[in-house]
Every structure is written in structure tokens, then in C-alpha cells.
VEXLUMBA-478981 format. One record per residue: residue in three letters; x, y, z of N, C-alpha, C in turn. Coordinates in pm, 1 decimal, m for minus. Example, Ala and Ser with C-alpha at 12.3 -4.5 7.8 and 13.67 -1.06 7.14 Angstrom:
<kenus>
rest,n_px,n_py,n_pz,ca_px,ca_py,ca_pz,c_px,c_py,c_pz
ala,1319.0,m569.0,780.0,1230.0,m450.0,780.0,1320.0,m330.0,780.0 $
ser,1285.0,m225.0,708.0,1367.0,m106.0,714.0,1290.0,3.0,787.0 $
</kenus>
This chain:
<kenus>
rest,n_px,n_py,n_pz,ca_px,ca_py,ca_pz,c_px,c_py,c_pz
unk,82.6,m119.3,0.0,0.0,0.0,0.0,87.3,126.1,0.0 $
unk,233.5,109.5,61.5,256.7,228.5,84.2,314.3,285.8,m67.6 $
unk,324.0,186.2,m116.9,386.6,199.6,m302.0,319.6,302.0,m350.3 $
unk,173.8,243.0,m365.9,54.4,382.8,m402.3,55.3,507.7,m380.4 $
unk,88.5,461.6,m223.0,90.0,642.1,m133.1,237.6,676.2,m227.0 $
unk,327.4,618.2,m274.7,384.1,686.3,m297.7,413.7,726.1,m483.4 $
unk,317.4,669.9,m505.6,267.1,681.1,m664.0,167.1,775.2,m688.5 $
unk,82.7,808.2,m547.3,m27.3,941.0,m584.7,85.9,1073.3,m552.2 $
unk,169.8,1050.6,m448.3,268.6,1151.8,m395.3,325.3,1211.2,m531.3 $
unk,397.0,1096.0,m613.9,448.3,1114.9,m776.3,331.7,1174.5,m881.5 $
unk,188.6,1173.1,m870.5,89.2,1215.1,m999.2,74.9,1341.0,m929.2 $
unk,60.9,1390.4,m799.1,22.4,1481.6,m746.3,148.9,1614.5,m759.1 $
unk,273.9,1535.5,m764.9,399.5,1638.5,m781.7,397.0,1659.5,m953.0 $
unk,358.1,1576.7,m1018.0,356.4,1597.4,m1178.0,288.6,1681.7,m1233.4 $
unk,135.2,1677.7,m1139.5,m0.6,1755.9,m1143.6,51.4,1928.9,m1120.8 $
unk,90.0,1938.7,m1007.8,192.7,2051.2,m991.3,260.4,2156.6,m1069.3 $
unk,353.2,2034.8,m1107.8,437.3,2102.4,m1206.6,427.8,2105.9,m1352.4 $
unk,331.3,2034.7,m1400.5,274.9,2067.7,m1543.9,180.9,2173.8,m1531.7 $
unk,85.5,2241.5,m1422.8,62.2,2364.6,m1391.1,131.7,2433.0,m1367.1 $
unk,229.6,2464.9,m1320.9,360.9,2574.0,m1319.0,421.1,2568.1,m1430.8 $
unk,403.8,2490.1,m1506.8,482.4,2502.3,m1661.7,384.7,2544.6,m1717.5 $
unk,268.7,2573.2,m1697.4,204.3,2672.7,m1779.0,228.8,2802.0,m1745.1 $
unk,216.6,2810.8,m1617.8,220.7,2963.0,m1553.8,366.7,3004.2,m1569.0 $
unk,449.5,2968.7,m1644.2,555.2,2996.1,m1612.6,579.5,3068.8,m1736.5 $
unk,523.1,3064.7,m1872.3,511.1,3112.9,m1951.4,629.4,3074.3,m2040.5 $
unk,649.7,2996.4,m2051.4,846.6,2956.3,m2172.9,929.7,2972.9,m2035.6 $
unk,921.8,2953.1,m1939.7,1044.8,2942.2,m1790.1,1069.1,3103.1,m1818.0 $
unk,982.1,3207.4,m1816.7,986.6,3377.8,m1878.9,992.1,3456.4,m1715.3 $
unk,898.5,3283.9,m1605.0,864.6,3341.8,m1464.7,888.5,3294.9,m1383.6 $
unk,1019.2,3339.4,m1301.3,1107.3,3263.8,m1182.8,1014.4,3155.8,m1114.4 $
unk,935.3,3230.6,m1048.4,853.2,3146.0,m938.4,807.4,2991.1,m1023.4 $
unk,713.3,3005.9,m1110.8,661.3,2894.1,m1168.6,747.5,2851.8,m1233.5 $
unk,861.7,2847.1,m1293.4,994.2,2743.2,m1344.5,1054.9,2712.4,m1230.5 $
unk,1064.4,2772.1,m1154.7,1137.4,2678.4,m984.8,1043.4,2607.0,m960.0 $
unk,952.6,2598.2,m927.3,809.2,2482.3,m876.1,807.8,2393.3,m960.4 $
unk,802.0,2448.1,m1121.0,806.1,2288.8,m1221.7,930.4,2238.4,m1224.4 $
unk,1044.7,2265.2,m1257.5,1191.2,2180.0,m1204.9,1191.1,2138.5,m1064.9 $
unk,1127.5,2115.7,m912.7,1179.7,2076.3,m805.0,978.9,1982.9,m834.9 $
unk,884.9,2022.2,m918.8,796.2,1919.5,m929.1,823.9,1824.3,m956.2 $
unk,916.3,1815.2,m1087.2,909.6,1746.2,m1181.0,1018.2,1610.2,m1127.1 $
unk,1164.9,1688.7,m1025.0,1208.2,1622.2,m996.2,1172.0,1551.9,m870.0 $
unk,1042.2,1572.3,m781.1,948.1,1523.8,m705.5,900.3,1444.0,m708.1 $
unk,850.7,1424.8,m873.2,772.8,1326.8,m939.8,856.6,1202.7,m959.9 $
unk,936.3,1214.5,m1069.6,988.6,1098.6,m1050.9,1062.7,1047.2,m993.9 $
unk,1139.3,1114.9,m888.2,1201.6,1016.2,m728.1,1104.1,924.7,m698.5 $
unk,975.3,981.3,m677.7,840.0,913.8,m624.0,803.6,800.7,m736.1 $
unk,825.5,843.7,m860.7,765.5,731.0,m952.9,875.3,610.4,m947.4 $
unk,1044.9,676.3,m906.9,1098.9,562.3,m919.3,1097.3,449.3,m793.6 $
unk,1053.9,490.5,m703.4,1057.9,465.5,m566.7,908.0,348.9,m614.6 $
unk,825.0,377.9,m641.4,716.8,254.1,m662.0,750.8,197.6,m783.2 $
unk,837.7,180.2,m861.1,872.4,108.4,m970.4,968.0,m55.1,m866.8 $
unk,1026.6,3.5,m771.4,1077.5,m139.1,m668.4,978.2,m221.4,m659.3 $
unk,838.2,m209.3,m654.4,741.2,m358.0,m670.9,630.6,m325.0,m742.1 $
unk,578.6,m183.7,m828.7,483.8,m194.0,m898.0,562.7,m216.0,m1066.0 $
unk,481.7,m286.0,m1110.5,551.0,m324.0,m1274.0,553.0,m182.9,m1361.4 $
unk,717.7,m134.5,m1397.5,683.4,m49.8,m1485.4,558.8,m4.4,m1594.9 $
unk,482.9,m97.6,m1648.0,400.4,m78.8,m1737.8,260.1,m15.3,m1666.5 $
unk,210.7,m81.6,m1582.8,99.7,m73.9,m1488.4,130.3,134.8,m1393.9 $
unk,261.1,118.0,m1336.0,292.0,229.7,m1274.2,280.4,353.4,m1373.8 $
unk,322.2,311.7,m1488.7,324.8,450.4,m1571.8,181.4,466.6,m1657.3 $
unk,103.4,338.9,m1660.6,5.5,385.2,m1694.9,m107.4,435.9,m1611.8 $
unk,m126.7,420.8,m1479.8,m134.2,506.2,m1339.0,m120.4,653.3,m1338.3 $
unk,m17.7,649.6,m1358.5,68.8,800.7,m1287.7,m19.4,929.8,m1461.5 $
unk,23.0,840.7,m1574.5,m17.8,929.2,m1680.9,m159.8,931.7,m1726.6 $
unk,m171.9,819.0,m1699.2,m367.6,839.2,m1724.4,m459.3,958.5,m1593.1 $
unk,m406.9,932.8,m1486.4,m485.8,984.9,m1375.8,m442.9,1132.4,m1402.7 $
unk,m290.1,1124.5,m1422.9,m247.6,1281.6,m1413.1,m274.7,1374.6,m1604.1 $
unk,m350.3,1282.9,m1679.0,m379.8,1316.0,m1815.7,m544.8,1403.3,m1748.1 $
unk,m616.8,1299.9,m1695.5,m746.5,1347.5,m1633.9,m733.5,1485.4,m1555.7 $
unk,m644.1,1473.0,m1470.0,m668.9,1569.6,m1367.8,m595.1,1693.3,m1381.6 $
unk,m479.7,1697.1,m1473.1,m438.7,1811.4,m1605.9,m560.9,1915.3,m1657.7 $
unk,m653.4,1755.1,m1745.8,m736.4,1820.0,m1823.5,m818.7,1902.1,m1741.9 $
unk,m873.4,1882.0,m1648.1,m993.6,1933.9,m1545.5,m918.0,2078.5,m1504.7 $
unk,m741.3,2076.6,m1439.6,m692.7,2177.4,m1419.6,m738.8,2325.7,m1505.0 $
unk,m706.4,2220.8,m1679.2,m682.2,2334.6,m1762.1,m827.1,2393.2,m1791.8 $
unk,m898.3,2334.2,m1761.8,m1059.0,2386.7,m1774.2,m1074.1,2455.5,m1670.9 $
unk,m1102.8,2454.8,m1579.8,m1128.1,2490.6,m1436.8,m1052.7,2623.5,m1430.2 $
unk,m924.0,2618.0,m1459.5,m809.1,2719.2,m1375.1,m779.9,2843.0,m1511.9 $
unk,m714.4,2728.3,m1630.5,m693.0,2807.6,m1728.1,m756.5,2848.3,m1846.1 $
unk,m904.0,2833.1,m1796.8,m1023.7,2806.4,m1911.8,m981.7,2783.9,m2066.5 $
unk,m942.6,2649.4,m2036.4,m957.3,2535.7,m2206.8,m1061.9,2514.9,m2216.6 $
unk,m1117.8,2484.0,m2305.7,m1260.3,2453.3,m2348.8,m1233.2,2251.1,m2354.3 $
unk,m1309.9,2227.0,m2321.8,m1284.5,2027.5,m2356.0,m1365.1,2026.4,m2475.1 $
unk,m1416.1,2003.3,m2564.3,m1504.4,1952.0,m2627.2,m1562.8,1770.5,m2645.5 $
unk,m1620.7,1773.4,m2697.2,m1696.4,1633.6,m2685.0,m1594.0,1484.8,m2720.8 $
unk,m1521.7,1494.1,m2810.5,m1373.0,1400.5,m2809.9,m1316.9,1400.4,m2712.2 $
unk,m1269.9,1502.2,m2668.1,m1200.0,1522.5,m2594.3,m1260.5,1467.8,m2428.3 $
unk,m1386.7,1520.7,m2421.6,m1406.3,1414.5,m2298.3,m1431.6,1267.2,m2302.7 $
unk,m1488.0,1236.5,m2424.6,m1506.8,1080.2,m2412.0,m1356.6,1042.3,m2366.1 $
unk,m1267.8,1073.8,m2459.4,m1110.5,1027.3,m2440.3,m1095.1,993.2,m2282.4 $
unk,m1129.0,1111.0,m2218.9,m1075.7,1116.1,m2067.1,m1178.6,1029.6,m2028.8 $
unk,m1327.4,1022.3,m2071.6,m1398.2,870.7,m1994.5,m1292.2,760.9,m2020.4 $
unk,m1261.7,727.0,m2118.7,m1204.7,605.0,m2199.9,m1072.3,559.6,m2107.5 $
unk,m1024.2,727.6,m2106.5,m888.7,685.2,m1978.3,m942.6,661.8,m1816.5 $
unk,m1018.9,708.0,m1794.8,m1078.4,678.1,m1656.4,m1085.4,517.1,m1661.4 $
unk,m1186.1,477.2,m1735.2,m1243.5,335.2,m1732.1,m1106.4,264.1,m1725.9 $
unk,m986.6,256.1,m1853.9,m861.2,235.9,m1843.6,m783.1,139.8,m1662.1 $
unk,m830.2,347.3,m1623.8,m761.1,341.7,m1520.9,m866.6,256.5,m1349.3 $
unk,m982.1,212.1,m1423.6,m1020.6,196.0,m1346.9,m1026.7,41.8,m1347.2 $
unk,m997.8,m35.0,m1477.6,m984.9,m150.0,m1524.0,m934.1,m251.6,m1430.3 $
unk,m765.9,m134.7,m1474.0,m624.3,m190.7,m1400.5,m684.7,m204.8,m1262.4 $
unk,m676.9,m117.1,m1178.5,m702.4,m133.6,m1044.5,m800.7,m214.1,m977.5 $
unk,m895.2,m216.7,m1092.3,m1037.7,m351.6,m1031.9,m1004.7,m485.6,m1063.7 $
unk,m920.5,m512.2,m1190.2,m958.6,m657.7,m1203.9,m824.4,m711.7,m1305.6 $
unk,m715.9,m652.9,m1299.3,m561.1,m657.7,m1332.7,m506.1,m723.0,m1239.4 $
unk,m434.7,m864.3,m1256.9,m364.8,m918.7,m1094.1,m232.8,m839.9,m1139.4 $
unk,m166.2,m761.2,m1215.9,m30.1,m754.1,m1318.5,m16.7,m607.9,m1204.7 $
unk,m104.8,m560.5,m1167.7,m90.1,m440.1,m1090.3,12.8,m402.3,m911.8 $
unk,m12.2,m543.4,m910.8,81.7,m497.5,m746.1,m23.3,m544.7,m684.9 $
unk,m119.9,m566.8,m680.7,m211.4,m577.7,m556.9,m167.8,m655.9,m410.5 $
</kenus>
């Protein structure tokens, strides 16, 4: 379990810093290019740290599907993107994905 905790620790530092790489404008704005370089390197300490017993394939499709979803919602919400109708089925399609693995995948770590 604590693998997870430390695989949401890794989507949540990624989540982060792919929002500060927006705000940061081309690295144009100190603050938000320091937050996405110490995110980014946040992230994957944490992603490599659950790669010791979750299977590379399973972990990265975790970390990028959840943090693809919760990006997209960012960029709507915060930086008003528009989603349109592709574009959300996609993110159903990755949800279900991600909800697959974790319900009924033995390949996952459980």
C-alpha cells in the first residue's frame, strides 16, 4: 500500500508542475519554473521509488492516465480550455482504463 501512497505523492507532484509550466510562460517566470523543475524532480524520485514492486508498465500507466485526467480538469477549471466532446469521451475512456487496471488486473501490485 505504501507503493501507491507513494505513486499518488508522484501524480500529485507531476499535477503541480505541469501547472507551473504553464504559468511559467516559456520558464519567462522565476517562481513557476522553480516549482516545475523541483515538481518534476518530485515526481519521478516518487515514480521511481514505486517502480521497486509496482511493474513499470501498470505504474506509468497510473501516474499518466490519472495525471492526463486531472491536467485536463486543471486546464478547464483554472486556465479556461474549453474540452469539447472528443476530448471528454477520451478522458472517460482513460478513466475506465484506469479503473480497469485497479479492479480486475492481478499484473498491478495488488
Amino acid at each position: 500500500m505504501k507503493n501507491y501512497l507513494f505513486l499518488l505523492v508522484a501524480i500529485l507532484a507531476e499535477i503541480i508542475a505541469t501547472s507551473a509550466l504553464k504559468a511559467s510562460d516559456g520558464f519567462t517566470r522565476a517562481v513557476p519554473s522553480v516549482v516545475t523543475v523541483i515538481g518534476y524532480g518530485v515526481a519521478f524520485y516518487f515514480l521511481s521509488l514505486t517502480l521497486r514492486t509496482i511493474p513499470v508498465g501498470i505504474a506509468y500507466a497510473l501516474w499518466s492516465g490519472i495525471g492526463i485526467v486531472l491536467i485536463a480538469l486543471i486546464g478547464h477549471f483554472v486556465f479556461h480550455q474549453r474540452l469539447d466532446l472528443p476530448a471528454l469521451l477520451g478522458i472517460l475512456m482513460i478513466v475506465g482504463g484506469v479503473l480497469v487496471i485497479n479492479l480486475f488486473s492481478r499484473a498491478s501490485g495488488h
